[in-house]
mmCIF file of the C-alpha atoms, coordinates in Angstrom:
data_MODEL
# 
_entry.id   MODEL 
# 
loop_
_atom_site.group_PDB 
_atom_site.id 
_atom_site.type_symbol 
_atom_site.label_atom_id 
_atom_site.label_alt_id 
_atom_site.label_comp_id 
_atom_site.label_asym_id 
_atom_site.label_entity_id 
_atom_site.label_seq_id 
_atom_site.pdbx_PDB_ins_code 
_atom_site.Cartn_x 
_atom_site.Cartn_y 
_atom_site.Cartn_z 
_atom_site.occupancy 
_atom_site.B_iso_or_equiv 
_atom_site.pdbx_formal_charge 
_atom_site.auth_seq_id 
_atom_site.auth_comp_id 
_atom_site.auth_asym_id 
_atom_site.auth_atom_id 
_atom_site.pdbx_PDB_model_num 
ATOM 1   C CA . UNK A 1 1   ? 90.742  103.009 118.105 1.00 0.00 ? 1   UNK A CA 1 
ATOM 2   C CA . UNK A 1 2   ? 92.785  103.596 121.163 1.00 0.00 ? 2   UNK A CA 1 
ATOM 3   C CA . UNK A 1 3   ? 93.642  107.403 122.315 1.00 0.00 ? 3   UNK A CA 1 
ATOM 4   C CA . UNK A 1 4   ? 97.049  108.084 122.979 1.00 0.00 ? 4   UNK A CA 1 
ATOM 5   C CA . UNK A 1 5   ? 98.603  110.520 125.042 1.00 0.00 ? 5   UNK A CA 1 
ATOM 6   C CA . UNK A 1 6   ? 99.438  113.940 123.462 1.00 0.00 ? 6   UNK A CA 1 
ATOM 7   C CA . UNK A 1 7   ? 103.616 113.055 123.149 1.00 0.00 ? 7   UNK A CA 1 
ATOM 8   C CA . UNK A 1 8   ? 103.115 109.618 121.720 1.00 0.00 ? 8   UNK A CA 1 
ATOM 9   C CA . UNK A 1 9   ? 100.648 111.104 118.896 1.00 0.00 ? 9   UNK A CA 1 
ATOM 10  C CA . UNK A 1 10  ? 103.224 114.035 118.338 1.00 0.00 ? 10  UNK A CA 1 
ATOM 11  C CA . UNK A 1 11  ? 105.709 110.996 117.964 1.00 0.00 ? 11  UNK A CA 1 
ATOM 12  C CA . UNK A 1 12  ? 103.360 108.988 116.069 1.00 0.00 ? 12  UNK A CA 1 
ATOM 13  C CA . UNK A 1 13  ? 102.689 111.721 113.176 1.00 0.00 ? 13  UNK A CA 1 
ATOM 14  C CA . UNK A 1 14  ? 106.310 112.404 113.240 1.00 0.00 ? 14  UNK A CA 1 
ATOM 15  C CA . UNK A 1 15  ? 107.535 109.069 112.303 1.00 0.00 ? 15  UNK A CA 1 
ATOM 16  C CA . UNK A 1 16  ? 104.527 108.832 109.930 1.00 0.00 ? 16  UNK A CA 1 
ATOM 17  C CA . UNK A 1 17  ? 105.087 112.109 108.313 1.00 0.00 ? 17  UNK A CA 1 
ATOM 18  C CA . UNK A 1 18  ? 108.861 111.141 107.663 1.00 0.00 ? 18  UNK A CA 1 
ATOM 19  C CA . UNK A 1 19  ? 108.721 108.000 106.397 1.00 0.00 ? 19  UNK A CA 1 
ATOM 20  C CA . UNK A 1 20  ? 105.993 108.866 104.246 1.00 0.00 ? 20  UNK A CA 1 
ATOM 21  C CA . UNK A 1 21  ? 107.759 112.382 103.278 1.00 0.00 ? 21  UNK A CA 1 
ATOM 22  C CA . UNK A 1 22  ? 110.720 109.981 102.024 1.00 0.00 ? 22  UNK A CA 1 
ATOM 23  C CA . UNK A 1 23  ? 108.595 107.490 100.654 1.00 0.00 ? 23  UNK A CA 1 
ATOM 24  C CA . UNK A 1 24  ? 107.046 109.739 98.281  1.00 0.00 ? 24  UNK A CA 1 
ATOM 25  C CA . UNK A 1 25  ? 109.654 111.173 97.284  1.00 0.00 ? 25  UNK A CA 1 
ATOM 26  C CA . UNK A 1 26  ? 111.772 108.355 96.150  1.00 0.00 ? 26  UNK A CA 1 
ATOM 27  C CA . UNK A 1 27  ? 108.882 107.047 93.743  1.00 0.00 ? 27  UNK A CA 1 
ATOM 28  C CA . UNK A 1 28  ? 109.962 109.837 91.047  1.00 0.00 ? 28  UNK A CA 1 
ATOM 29  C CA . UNK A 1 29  ? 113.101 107.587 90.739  1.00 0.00 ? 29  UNK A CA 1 
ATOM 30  C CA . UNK A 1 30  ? 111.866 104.644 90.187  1.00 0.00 ? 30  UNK A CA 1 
ATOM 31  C CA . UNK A 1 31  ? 108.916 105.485 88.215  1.00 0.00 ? 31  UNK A CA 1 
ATOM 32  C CA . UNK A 1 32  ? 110.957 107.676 85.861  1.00 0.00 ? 32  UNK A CA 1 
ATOM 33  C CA . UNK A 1 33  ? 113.687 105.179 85.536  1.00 0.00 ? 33  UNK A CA 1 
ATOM 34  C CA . UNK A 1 34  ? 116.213 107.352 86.784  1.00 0.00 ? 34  UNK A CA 1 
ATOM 35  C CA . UNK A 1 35  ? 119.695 106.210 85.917  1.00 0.00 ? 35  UNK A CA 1 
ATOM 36  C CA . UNK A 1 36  ? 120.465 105.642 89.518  1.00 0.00 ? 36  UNK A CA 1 
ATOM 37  C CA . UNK A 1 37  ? 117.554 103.326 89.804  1.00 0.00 ? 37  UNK A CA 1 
ATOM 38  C CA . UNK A 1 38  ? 117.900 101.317 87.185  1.00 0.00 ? 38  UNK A CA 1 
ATOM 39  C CA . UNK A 1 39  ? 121.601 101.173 87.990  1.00 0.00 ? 39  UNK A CA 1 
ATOM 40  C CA . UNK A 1 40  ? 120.236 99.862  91.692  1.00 0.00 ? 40  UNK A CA 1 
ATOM 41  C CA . UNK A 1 41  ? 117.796 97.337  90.420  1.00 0.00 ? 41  UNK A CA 1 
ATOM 42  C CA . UNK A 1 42  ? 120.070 95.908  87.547  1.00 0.00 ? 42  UNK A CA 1 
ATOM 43  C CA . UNK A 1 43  ? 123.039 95.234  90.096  1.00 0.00 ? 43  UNK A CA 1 
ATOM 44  C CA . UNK A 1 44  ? 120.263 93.269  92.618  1.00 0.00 ? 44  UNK A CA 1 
ATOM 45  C CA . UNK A 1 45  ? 119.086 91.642  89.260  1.00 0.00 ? 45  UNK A CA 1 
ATOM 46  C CA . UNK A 1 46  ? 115.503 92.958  89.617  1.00 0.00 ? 46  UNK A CA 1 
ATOM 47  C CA . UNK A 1 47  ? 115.363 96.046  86.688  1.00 0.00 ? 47  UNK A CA 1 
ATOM 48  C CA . UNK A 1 48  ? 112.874 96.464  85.645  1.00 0.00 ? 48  UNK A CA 1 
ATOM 49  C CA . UNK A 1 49  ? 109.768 94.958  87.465  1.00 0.00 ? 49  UNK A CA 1 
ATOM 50  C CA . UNK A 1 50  ? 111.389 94.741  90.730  1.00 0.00 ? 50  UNK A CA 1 
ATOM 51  C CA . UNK A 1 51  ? 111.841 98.952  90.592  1.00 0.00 ? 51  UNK A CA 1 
ATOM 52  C CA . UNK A 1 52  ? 108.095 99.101  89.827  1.00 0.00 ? 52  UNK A CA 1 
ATOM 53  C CA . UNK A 1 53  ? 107.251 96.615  92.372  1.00 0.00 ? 53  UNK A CA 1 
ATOM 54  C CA . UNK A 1 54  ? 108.949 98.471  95.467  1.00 0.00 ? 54  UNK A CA 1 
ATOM 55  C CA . UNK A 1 55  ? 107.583 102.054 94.074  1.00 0.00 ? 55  UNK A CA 1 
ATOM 56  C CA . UNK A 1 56  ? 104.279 100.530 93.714  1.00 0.00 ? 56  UNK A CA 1 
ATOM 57  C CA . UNK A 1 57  ? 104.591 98.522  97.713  1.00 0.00 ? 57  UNK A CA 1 
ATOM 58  C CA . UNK A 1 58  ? 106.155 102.215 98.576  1.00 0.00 ? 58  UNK A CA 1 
ATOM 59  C CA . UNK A 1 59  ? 103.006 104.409 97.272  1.00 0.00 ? 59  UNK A CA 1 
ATOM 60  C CA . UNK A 1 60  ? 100.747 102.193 99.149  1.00 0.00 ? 60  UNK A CA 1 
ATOM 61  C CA . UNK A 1 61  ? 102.553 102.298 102.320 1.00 0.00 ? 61  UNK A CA 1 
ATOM 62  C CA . UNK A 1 62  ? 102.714 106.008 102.462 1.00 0.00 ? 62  UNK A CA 1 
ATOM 63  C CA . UNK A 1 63  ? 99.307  106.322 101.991 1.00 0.00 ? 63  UNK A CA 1 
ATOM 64  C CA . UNK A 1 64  ? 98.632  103.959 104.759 1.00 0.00 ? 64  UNK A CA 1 
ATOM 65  C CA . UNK A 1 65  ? 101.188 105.731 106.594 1.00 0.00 ? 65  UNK A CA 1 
ATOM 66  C CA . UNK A 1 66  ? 98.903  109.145 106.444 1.00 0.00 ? 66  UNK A CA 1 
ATOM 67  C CA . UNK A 1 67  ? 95.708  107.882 107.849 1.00 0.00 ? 67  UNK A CA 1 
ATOM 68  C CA . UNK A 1 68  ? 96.004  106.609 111.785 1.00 0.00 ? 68  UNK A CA 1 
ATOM 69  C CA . UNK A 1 69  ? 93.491  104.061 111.088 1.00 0.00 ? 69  UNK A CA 1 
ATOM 70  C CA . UNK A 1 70  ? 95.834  102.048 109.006 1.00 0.00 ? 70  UNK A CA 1 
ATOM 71  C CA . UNK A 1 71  ? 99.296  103.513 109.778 1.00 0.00 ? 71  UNK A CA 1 
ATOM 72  C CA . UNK A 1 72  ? 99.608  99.966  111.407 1.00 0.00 ? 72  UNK A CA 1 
ATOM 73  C CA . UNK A 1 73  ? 99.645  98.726  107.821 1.00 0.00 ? 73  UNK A CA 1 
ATOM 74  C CA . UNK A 1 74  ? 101.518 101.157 106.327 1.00 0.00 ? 74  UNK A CA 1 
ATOM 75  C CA . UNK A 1 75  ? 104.367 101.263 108.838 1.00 0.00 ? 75  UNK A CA 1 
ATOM 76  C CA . UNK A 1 76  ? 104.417 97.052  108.530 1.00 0.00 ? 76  UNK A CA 1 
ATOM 77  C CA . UNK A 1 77  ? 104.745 97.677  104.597 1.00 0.00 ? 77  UNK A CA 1 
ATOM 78  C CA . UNK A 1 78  ? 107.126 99.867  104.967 1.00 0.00 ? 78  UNK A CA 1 
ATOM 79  C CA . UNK A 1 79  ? 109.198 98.148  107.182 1.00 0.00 ? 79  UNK A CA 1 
ATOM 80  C CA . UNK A 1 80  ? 109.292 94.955  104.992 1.00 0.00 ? 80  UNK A CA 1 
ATOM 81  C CA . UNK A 1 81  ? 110.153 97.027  102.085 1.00 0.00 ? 81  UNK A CA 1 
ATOM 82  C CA . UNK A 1 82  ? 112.958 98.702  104.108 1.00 0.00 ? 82  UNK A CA 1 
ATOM 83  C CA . UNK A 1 83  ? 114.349 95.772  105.445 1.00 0.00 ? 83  UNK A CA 1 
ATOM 84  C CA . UNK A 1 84  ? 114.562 94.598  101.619 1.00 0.00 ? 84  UNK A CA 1 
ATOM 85  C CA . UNK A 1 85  ? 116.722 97.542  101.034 1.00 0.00 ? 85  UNK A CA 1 
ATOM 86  C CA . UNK A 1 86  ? 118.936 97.432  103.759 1.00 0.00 ? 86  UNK A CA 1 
ATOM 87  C CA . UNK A 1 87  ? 119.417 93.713  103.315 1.00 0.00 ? 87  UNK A CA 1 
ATOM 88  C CA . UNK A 1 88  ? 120.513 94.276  99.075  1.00 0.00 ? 88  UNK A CA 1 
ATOM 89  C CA . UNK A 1 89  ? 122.498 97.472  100.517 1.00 0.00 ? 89  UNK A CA 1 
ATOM 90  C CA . UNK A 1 90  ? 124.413 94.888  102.657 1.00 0.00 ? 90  UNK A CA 1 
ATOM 91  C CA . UNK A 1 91  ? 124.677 92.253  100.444 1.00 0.00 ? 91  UNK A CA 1 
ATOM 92  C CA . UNK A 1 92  ? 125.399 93.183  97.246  1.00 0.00 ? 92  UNK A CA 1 
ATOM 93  C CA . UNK A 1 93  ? 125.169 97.320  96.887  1.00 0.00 ? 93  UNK A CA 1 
ATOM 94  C CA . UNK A 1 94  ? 127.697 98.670  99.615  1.00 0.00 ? 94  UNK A CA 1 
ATOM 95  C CA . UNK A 1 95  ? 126.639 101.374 101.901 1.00 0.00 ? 95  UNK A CA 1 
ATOM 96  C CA . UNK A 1 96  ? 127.695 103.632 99.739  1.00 0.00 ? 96  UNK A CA 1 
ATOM 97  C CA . UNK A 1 97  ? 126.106 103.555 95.701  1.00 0.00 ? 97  UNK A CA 1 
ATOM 98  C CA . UNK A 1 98  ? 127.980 105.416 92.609  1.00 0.00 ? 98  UNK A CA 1 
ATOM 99  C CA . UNK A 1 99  ? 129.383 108.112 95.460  1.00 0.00 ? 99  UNK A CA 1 
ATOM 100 C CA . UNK A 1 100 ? 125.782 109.040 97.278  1.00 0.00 ? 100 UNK A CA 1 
ATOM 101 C CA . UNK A 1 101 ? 127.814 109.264 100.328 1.00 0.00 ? 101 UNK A CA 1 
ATOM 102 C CA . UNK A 1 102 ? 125.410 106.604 101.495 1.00 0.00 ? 102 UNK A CA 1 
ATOM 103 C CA . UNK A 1 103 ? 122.388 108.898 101.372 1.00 0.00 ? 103 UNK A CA 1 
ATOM 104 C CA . UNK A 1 104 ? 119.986 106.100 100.233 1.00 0.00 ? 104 UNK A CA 1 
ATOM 105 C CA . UNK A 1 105 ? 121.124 103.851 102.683 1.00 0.00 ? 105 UNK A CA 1 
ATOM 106 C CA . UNK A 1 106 ? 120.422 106.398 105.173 1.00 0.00 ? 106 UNK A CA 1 
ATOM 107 C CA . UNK A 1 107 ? 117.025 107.024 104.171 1.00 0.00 ? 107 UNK A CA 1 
ATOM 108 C CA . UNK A 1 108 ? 116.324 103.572 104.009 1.00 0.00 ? 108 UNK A CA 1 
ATOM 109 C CA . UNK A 1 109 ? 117.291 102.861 107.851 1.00 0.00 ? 109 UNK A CA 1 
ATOM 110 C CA . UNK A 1 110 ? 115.636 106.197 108.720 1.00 0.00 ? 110 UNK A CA 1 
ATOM 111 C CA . UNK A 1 111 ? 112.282 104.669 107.464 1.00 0.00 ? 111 UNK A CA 1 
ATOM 112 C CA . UNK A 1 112 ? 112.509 101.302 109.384 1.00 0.00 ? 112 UNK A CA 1 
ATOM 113 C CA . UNK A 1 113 ? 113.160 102.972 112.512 1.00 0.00 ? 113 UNK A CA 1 
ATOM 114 C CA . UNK A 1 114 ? 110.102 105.688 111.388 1.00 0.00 ? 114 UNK A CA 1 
ATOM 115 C CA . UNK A 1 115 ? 108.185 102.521 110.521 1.00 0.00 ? 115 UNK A CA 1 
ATOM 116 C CA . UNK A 1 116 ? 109.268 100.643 113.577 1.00 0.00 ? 116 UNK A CA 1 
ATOM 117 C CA . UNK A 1 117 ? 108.385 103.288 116.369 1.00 0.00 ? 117 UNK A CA 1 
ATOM 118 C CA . UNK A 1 118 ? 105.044 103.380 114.342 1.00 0.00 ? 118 UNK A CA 1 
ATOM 119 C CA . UNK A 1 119 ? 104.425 99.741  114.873 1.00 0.00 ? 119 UNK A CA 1 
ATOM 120 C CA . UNK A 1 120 ? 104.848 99.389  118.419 1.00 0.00 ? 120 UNK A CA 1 
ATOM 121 C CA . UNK A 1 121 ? 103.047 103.040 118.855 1.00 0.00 ? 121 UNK A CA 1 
ATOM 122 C CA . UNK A 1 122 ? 100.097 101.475 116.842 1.00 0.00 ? 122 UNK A CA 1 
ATOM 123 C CA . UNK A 1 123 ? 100.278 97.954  118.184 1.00 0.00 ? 123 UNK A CA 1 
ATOM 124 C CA . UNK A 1 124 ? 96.965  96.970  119.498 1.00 0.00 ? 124 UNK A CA 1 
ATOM 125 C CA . UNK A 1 125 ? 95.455  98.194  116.172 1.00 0.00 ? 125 UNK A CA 1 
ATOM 126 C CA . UNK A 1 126 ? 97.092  95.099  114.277 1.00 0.00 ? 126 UNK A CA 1 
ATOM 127 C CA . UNK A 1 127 ? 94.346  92.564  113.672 1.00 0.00 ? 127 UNK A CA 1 
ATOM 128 C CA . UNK A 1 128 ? 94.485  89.364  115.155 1.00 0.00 ? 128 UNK A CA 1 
ATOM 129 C CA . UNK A 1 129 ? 97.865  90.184  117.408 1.00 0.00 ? 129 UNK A CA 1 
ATOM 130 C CA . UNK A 1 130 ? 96.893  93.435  118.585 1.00 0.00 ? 130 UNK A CA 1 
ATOM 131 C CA . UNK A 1 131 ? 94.946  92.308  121.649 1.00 0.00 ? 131 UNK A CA 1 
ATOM 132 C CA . UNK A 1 132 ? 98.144  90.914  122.502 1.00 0.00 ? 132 UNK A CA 1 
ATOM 133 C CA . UNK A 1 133 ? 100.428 92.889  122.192 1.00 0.00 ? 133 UNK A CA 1 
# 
């Protein structure tokens, strides 16, 4: 594993920290079946296995997220899943979902740019591409 200078790991655990902070936090929702979730995955017609699914993707990459030998994984996880939820909030939720302000869609692009910076910090981890990146 690569050292990195002392601001890029500071920046590194940031973005890891966050993403994973929001991560976890948003997996009470959809494991509880909060009426907002269910409301979410019924109007993308995925309720209820696609709300398990994406806590279940979620859980594992914010676990991956907290360990720097796989936040490589963990930030690619969660960027796919992100980029899944931006894409439905573009496409068929609105920015805005039964008057959050847009609070979710927030989160969501706060993650895949957490995610993002993590996946060009951790680069030359990634298997296979790493060496050339």
């Amino acid at each position: 594993m690569e050292s990195l200078s002392t601001p890029l790991l500071v920046m590194s655990w940031s973005c890891r920290f966050i993403a994973a902070a929001i991560l976890l936090q948003t997996l009470y929702f959809k494991f509880t079946g909060a009426p907002e979730s269910v409301y979410i995955f019924t109007k993308v017609g995925m309720e209820p296995w696609g709300r398990y699914a994406s806590g279940v993707a979620e859980l594992f990459a914010a676990a991956l997220l907290i360990f720097p030998r796989t936040s490589w994984a963990g930030a690619l996880l969660a960027a796919g899943v992100m980029a899944g939820a931006i894409g439905s909030h573009l496409t068929k939720l609105g920015v805005v979902v039964q008057n959050d302000g847009g609070l979710l869609f927030a989160l969501a692009v706060i993650v895949l740019t957490c995610a993002l910076a993590t996946i060009y910090i951790h680069r030359r981890q990634i298997p296979v591409v790493g060496s050339l990146l």
